[in-house]
C-alpha positions as CSV (number, residue, x, y, z in Angstrom):
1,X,-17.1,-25.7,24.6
2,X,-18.2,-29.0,23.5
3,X,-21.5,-30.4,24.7
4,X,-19.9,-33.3,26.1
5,X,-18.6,-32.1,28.8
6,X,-21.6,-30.1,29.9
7,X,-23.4,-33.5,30.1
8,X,-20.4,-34.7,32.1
9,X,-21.2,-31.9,34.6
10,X,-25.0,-32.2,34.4
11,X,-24.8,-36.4,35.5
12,X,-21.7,-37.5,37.2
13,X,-22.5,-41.0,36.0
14,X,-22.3,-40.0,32.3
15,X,-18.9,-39.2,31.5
16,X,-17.9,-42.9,32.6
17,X,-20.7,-44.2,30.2
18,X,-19.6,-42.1,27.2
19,X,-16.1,-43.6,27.8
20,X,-17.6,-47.2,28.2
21,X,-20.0,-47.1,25.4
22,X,-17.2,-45.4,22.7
23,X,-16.0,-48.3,22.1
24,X,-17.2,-51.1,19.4
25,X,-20.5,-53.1,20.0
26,X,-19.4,-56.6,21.7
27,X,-19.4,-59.7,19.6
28,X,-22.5,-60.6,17.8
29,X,-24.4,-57.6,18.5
30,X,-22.4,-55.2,15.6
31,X,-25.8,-53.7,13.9
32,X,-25.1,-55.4,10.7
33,X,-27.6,-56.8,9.0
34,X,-27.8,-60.9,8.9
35,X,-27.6,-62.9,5.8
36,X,-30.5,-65.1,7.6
37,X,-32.9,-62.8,8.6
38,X,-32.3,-59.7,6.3
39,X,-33.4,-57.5,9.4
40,X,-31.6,-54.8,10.6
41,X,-30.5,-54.8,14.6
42,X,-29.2,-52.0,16.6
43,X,-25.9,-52.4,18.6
44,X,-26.1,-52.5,22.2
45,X,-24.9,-50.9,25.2
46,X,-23.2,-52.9,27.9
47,X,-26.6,-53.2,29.6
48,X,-28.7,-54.9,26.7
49,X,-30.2,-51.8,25.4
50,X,-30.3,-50.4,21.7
51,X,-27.5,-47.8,21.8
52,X,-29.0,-44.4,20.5
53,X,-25.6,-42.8,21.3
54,X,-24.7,-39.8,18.9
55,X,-25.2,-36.6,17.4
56,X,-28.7,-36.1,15.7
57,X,-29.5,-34.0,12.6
58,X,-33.6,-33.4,12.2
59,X,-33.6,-30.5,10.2
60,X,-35.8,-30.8,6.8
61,X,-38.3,-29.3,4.9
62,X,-40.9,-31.4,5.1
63,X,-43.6,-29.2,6.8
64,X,-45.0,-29.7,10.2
65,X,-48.9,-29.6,8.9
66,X,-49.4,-30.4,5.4
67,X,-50.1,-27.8,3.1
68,X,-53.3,-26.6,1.6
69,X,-52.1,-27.6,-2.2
70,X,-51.5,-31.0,-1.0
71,X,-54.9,-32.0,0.6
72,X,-55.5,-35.3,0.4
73,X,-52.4,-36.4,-0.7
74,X,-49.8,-37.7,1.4
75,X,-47.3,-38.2,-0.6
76,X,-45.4,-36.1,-3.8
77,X,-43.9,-37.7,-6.3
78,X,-39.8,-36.8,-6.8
79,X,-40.3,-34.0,-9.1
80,X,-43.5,-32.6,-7.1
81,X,-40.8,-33.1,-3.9
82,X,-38.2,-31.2,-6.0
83,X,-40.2,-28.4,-7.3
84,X,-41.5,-27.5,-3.7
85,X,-37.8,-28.1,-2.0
86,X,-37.1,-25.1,-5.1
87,X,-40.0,-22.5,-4.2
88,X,-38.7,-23.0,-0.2
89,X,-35.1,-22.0,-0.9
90,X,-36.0,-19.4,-3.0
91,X,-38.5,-17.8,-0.5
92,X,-36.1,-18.2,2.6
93,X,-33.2,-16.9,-0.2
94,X,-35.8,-13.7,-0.7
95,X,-34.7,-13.2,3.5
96,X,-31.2,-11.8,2.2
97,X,-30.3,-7.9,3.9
98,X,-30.1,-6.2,0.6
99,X,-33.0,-7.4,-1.5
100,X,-36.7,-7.7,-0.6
101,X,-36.9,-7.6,3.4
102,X,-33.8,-4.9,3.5
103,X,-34.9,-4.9,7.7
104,X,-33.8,-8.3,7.7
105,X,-34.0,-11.7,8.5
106,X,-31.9,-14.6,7.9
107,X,-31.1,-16.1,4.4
108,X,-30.0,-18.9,3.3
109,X,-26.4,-18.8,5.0
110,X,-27.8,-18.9,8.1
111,X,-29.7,-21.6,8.0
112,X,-30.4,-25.2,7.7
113,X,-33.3,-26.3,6.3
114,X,-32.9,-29.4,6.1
115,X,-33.9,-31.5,2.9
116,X,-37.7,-32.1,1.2
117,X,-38.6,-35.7,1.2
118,X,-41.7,-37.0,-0.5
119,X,-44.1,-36.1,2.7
120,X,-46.2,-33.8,2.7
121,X,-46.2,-32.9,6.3
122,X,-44.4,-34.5,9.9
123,X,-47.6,-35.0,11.4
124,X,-48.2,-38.8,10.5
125,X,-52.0,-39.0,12.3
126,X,-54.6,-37.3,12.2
127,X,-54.4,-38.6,8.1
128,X,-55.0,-35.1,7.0
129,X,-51.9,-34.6,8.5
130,X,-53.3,-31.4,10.3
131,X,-53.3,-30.6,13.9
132,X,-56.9,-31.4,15.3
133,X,-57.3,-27.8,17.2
134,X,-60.2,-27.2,19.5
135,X,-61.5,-23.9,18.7
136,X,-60.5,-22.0,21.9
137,X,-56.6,-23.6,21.4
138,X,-56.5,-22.2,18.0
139,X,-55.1,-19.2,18.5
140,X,-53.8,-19.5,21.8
141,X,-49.8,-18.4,21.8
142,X,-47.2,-19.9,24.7
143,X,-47.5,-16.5,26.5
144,X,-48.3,-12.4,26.5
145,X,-46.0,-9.8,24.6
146,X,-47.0,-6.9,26.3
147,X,-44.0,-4.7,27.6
148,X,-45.2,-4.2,31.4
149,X,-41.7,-5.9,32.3
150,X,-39.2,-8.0,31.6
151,X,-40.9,-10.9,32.9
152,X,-43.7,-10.4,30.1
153,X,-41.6,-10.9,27.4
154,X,-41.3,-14.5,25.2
155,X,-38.9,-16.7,26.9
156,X,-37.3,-17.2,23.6
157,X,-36.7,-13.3,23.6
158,X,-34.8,-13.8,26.9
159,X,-33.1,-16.6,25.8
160,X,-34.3,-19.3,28.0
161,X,-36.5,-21.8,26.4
162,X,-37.2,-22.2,22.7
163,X,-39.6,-24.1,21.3
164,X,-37.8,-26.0,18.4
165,X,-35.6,-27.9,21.8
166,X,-38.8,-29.1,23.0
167,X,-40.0,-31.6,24.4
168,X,-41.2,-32.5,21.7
169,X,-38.1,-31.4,19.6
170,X,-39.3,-29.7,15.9
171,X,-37.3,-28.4,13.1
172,X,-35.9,-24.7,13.5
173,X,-34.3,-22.7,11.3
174,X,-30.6,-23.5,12.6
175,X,-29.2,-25.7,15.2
176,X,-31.6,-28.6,14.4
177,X,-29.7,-31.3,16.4
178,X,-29.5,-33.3,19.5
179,X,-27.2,-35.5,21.0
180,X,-28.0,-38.6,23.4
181,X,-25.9,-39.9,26.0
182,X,-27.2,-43.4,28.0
183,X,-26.2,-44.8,31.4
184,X,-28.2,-47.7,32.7
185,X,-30.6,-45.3,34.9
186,X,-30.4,-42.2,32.4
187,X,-30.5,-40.5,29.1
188,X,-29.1,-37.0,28.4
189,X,-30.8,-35.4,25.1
190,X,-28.5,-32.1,24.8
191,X,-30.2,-29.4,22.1
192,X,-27.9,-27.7,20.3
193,X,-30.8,-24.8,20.2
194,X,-30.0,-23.1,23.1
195,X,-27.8,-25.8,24.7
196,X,-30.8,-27.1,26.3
197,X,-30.6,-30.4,28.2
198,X,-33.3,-33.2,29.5
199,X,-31.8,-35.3,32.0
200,X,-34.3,-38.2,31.9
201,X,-34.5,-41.2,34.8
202,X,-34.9,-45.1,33.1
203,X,-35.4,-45.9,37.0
204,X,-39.0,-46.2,37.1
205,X,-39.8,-43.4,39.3
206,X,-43.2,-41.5,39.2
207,X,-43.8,-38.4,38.0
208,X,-43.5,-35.2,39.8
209,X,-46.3,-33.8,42.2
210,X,-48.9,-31.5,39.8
211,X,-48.4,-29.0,41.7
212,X,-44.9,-28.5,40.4
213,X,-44.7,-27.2,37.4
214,X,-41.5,-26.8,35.0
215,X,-40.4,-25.0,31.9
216,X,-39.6,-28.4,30.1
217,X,-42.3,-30.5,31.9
218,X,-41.9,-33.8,34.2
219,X,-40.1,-36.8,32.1
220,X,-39.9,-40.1,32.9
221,X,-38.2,-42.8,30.5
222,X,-38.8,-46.6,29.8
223,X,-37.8,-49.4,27.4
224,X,-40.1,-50.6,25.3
225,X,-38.3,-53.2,22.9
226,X,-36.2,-51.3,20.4
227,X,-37.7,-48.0,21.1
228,X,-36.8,-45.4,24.2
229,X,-39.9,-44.0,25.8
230,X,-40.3,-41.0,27.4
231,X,-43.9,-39.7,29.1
232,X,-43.3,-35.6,30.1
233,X,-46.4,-33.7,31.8
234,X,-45.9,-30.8,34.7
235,X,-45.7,-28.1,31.6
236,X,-46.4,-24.2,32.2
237,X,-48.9,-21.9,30.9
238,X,-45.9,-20.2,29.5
239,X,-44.8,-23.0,27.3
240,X,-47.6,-23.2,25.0
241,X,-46.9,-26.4,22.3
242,X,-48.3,-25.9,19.4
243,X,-51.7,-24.2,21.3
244,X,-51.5,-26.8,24.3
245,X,-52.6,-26.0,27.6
246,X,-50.4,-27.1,30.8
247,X,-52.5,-30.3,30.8
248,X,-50.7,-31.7,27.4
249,X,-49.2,-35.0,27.7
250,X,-46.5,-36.1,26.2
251,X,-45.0,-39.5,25.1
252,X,-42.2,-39.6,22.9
253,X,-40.3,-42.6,21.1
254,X,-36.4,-42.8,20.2
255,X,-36.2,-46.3,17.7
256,X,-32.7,-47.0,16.1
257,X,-34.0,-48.2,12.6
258,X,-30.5,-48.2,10.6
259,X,-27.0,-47.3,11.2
260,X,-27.3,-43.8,10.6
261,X,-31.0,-42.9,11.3
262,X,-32.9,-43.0,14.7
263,X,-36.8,-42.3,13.8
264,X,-38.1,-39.7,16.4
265,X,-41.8,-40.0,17.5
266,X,-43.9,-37.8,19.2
267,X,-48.0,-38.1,20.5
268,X,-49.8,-35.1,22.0
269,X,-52.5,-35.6,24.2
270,X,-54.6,-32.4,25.6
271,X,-58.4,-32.7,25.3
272,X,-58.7,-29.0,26.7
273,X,-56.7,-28.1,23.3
274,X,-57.0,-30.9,20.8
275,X,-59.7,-32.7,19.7
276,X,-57.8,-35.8,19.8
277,X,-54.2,-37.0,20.5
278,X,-51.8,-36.2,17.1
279,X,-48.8,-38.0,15.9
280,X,-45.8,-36.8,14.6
281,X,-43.1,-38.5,13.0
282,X,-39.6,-36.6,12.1
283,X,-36.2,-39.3,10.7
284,X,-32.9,-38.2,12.7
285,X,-30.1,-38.7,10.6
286,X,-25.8,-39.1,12.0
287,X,-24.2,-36.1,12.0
288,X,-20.5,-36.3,12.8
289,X,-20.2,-33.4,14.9
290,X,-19.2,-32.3,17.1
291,X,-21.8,-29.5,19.0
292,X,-20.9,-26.2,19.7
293,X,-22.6,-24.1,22.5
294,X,-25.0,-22.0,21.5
295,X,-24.5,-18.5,23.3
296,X,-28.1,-16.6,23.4
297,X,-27.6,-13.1,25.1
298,X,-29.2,-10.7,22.2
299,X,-33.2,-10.0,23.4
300,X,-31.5,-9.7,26.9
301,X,-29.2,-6.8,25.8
302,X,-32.3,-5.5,23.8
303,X,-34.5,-5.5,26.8
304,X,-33.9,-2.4,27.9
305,X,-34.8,-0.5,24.8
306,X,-37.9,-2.5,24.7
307,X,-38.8,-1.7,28.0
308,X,-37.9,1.8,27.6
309,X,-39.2,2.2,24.1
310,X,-42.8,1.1,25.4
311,X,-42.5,4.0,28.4
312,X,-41.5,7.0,26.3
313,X,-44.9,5.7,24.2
314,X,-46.2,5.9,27.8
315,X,-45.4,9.4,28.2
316,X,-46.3,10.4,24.6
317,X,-50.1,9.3,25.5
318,X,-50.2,10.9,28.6
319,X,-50.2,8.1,30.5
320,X,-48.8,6.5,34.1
321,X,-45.6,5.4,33.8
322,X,-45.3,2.0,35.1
């Protein structure tokens, strides 16, 4: 099933704006760049808006904090970038079933890593490109793994939520694209992770009562210029980002740069976790396409054994069963 048509379903209003906006930018406003000015400008959508329309790839190598060899240093040179794209292949290579790790995990035909770029890590700010922890968020992980029940267990295990989709939206292993879908009053961002969807109002509207709390948080959107904002608080205790509490905050920007890039930005703001708010900064690139659900049943049809694994143990020690 393409992900079109699930948007379609999810927001009336959209299939009529995907038919509208498919078409070619109206006169004057093509997205070429100007002879005059030399400046790049996004098309538009009928309403005046930069049209961030399309299929998303932000998969890379680039790591999300920078590494401890390259403290200090922001930036590789090409053959510094090469060498470390080379040791990354070759460790997630070393994955394969029938060499090192012959319990398994993916290798490199399951995956999509994406590409190294001169960066040493995503996060543009704090400068040492590190996230700014306070020490009681260091370790703190989205949620308990004991095996009481079902309800104890990762979401990402029962296939609900997982954390690459976001908000904010990281690099995973696979499935590392989104696509965006615009009406005048709303965006669509449909994760091909998990097929997860944000339906996100442009209306102006506040945001949800704090008392109600949601798996992918409260998010509101805005113009600002060129660039798509979107605020999201109301986040769970179960959806941990990055060591964040339920209190994060957090503001995201969409900018059309060039043709085939849309730069994705994302600020985290948490003072019970964080020292201070962090900045990350990860380039989309065009991908033709199209999406393809992604059908996430396996730590459901696990669960059993899990569960029943952890009672026999139960038994074995003596124990009550639960």
């Amino acid at each position: 099933m393409r992900h079109q048509s699930l948007a379609s379903l999810v927001v009336p209003a959209v299939l009529v704006a995907m038919v509208s906006f498919a078409g070619p930018p109206a006169a004057g406003q093509s997205g070429s760049t100007t002879a005059s000015t030399n400046k790049w400008t996004a098309p538009r959508t009928p309403d005046g808006h930069p049209d961030l329309q399309g299929i998303w790839d932000y998969a890379t190598m680039v790591p999300f904090e920078r590494p401890t060899e390259f403290a200090g240093k922001s930036v590789l040179t090409n053959e510094e970038a090469a060498e470390f794209e080379g040791r990354v292949q070759r460790r997630l290579e070393e994955g394969n079933f029938t060499t090192q790790m012959p319990s398994g995990t993916y290798n490199l035909f399951w995956r999509e890593p994406g590409k190294m770029s001169t960066r040493t890590s995503l996060i543009v700010d704090p400068p040492d490109g590190r996230v700014p922890y306070q020490p009681q968020a260091q370790n703190r992980g989205p949620e308990g793994r004991t095996f009481d029940s079902h309800e104890d267990r990762p979401l990402s295990e029962r296939c609900i939520l997982w954390a690459t989709a976001g908000p904010p939206m990281v690099p995973g292993p696979y499935n590392s694209n989104a696509q965006i879908v615009q009406t005048r009053d709303h965006v669509v961002i449909l994760n091909e992770m998990i097929h997860e969807h944000r339906i996100v109002p442009l209306d102006g509207r506040p945001h949800l009562d704090g008392s109600i709390r949601q798996w992918l948080g409260d998010s509101v959107g805005r113009w600002e210029g060129e660039a798509l904002v979107i605020e999201t608080t109301n986040f769970t205790d179960r959806t941990s980002f990055r060591g964040a509490s339920e209190k994060m905050q957090l503001v995201e920007r969409f900018t059309r740069v060039e043709a085939d890039t849309l730069l994705y930005e994302f600020t985290v703001t948490d003072p019970a976790s964080f020292t201070r708010p962090w900045t990350a900064q990860i380039p989309m690139a065009r991908s033709a396409g199209p999406l393809y659900e992604y059908a996430c049943h396996e730590g459901n049809y696990a669960m059993p054994n899990g569960l029943g694994g952890s009672r026999n143990l139960e038994r074995a020690a003596g124990g009550a069963l639960r």
